[in-house]
C-alpha positions in Angstrom: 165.5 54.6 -156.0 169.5 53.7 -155.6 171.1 53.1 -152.2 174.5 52.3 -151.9 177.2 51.7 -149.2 175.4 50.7 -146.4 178.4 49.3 -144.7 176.5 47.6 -141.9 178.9 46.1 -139.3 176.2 44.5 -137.2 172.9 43.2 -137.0 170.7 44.5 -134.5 169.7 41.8 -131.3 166.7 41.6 -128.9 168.7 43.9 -126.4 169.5 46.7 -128.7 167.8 50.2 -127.6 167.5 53.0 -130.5 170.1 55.1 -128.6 172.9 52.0 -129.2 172.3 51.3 -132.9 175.1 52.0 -134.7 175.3 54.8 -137.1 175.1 52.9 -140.6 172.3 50.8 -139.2 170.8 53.9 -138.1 171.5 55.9 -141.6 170.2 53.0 -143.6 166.6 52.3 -141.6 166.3 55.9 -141.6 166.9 56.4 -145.4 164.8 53.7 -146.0 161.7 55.2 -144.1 162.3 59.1 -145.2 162.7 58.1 -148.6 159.6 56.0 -148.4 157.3 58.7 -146.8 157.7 61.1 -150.0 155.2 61.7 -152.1 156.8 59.6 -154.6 155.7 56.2 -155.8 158.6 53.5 -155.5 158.9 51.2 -158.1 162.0 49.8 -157.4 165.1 49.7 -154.9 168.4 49.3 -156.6 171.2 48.8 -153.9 174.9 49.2 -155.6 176.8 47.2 -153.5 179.0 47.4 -149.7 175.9 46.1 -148.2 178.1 45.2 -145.7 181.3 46.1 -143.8 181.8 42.7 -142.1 180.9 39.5 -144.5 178.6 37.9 -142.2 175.2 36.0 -143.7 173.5 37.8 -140.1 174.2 41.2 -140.9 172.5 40.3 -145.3 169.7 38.6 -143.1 169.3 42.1 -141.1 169.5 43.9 -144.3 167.3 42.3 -146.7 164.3 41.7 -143.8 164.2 45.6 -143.7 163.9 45.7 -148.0 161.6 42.9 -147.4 159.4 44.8 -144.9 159.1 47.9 -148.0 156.9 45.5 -149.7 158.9 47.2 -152.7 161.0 45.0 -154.9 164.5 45.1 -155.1 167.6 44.2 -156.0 171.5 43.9 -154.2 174.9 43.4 -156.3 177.8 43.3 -154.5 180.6 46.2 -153.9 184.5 45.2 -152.4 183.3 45.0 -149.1 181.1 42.2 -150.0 183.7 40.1 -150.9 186.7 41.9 -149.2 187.3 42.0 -145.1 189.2 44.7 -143.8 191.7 43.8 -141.3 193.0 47.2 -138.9 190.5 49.8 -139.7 191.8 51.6 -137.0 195.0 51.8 -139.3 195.8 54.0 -142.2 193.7 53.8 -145.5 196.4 52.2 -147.2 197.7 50.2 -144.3 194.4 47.7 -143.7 194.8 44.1 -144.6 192.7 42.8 -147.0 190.6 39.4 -146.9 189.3 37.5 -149.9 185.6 36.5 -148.4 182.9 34.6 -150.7 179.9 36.4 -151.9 176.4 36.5 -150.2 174.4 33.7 -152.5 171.7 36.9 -153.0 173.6 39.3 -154.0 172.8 39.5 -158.2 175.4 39.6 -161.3 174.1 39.5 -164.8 170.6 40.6 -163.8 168.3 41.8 -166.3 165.5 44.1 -165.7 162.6 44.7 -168.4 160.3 47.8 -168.1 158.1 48.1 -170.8 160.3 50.7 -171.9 163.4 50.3 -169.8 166.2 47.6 -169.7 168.2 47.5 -166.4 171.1 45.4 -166.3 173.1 44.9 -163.1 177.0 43.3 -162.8 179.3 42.7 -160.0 182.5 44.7 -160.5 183.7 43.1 -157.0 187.2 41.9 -156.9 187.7 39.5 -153.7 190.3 40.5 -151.7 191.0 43.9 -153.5 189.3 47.4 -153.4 189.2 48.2 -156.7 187.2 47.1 -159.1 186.8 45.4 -162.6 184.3 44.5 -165.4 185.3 40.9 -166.6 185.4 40.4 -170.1 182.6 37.9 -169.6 180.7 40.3 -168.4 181.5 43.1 -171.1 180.8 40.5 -173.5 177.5 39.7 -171.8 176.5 43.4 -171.5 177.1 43.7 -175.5 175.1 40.8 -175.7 172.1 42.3 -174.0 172.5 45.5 -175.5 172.9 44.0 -179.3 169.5 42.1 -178.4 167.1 44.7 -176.7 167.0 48.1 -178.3 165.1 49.8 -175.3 166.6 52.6 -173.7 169.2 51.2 -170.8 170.4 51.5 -167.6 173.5 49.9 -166.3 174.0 49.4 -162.7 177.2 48.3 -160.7 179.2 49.2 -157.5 182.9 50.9 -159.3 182.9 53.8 -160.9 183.5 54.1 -164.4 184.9 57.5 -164.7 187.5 59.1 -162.6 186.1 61.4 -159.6 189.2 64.1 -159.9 190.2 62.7 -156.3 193.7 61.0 -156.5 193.0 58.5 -154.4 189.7 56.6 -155.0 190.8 57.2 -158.6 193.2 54.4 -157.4 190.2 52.2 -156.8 188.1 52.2 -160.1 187.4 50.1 -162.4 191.1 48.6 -163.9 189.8 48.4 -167.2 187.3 51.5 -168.2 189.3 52.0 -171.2 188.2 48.7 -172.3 184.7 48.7 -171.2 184.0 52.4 -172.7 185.4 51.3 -176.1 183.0 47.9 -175.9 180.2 50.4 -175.3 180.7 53.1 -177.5 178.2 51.1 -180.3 175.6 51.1 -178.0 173.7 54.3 -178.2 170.9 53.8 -175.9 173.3 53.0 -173.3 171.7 56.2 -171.4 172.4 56.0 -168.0 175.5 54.5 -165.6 174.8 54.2 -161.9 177.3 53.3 -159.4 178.4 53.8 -155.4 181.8 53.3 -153.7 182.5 56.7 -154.0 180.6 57.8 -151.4 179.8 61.4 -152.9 177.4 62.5 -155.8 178.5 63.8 -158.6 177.0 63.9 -162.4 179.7 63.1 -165.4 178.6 62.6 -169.1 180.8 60.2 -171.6 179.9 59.1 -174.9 176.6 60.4 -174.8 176.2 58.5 -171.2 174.9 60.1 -167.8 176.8 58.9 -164.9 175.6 59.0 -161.6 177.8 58.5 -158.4 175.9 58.8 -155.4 175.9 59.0 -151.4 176.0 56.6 -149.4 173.2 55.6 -146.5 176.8 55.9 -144.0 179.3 58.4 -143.9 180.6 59.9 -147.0 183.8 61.0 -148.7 185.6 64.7 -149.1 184.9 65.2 -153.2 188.4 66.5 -155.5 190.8 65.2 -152.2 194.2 63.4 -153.2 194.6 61.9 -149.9 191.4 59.6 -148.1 188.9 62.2 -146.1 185.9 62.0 -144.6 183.3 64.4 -145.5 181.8 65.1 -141.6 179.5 67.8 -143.1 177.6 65.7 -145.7 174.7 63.6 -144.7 173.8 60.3 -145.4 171.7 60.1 -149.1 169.9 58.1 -151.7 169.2 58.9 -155.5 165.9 59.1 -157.3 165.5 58.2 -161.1 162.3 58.8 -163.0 162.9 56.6 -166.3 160.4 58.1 -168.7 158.4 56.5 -171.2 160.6 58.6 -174.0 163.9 57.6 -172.9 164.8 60.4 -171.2 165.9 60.3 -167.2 165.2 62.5 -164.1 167.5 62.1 -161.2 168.1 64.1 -158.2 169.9 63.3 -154.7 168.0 63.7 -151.3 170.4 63.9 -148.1 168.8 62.2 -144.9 166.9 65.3 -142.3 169.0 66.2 -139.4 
């Protein structure tokens, strides 16, 4: 299962009632716990980064006691807001001040996951102190490394996305260098499937012979094909399945949290 954007501001305290908790808190816990009752077997929680919207170790201690408490394993990589403080969010988009802030020790980069027939491998596209995002050539060069050495089918997992969403201005905020990454990549055939968040809206794109996923986040989410920043205030809060199968082939489908 993929979360993403959980954009927690605070961590809840002995005096907190269910009625005060804020709403990403709120959409998070209650992502976790609908997607958990399904009649689906969990094998693994991928979280694509903006864990937080406040850098604070509290608020990743908050967080990763609930994914403890699933008994499921998972994994965190960091998005911009896990290394970037807004300053004036009550101010225009493109007005906020941004603040360079040290990533949480357990947030992973360069993580590889083996399945028996799956490789997942998870980078940091985080840029401290910016929004957008970028995949270091270190990085591209250890992704070709891993994918020159293991032959399975892969999955690649990060927090920008890849391709442009059509919406002028998170297109703004991708990843600088896709044209770079993409042409590194194109080699690599069983490259199969790209997951990402920070878009904060589902959508399906193909490149190269590669699925990419965007998905919702746990929070509030984003107007889709919009030049200007919007809020979407009639999509709910969501998470993404993926069945990888033994064949190589993928499954994936978005759930939205019940009203």
């Amino acid at each position: 299962m993929q979360i993403t954007d959980l954009h927690i501001s605070t961590h809840p305290t002995a005096n907190d009632s269910p009625t005060s908790t804020p709403s990403c808190q709120y959409g998070f816990e209650s992502v976790v716990k609908q997607a958990l009752n399904q009649q689906i077997d969990c094998d693994l929680i991928l979280v694509t980064g903006d864990l937080v919207n406040k850098v604070e170790p509290a608020i990743y201690d908050y967080i990763y006691e609930v994914l403890n408490a699933t008994g499921i394993p998972f994994a965190c990589i960091a998005g911009n807001h896990d290394v970037t403080d807004e300053v004036g969010e009550e101010l225009p988009f493109d007005q906020r001040y941004l603040v360079a802030q040290p990533a949480d020790s357990r947030l992973l980069s360069r993580q590889v996951i083996n399945t028996a027939y799956w490789q997942l491998l998870l980078i940091n596209s985080a840029i401290p102190g910016e929004i957008a995002g970028e995949i270091s050539n270190d990085d591209i060069d250890w992704l070709c490394k891993q994918l020159t050495h293991c032959h399975k089918p892969t999955l690649l997992a990060l927090h920008h996305h890849v391709i442009p969403m059509q919406s002028d201005w998170i297109d703004r905020h991708i990843v600088k260098n896709t044209d770079m990454f993409w042409q590194r990549m194109a080699s690599f055939e069983h490259l199969r499937v790209i997951i990402n968040g920070h878009t904060h809206q589902e959508q399906i794109q193909h490149h190269n012979g590669v699925t990419v996923y965007t998905t919702p986040s746990t929070c509030y989410q984003y107007k889709p094909f919009e030049e200007s920043f919007s809020y979407d205030n009639n999509a709910r809060p969501g998470y993404r399945w993926l069945q990888l199968a033994n064949n190589g082939q993928v499954a994936s489908w978005v759930e939205r949290l019940d009203t």
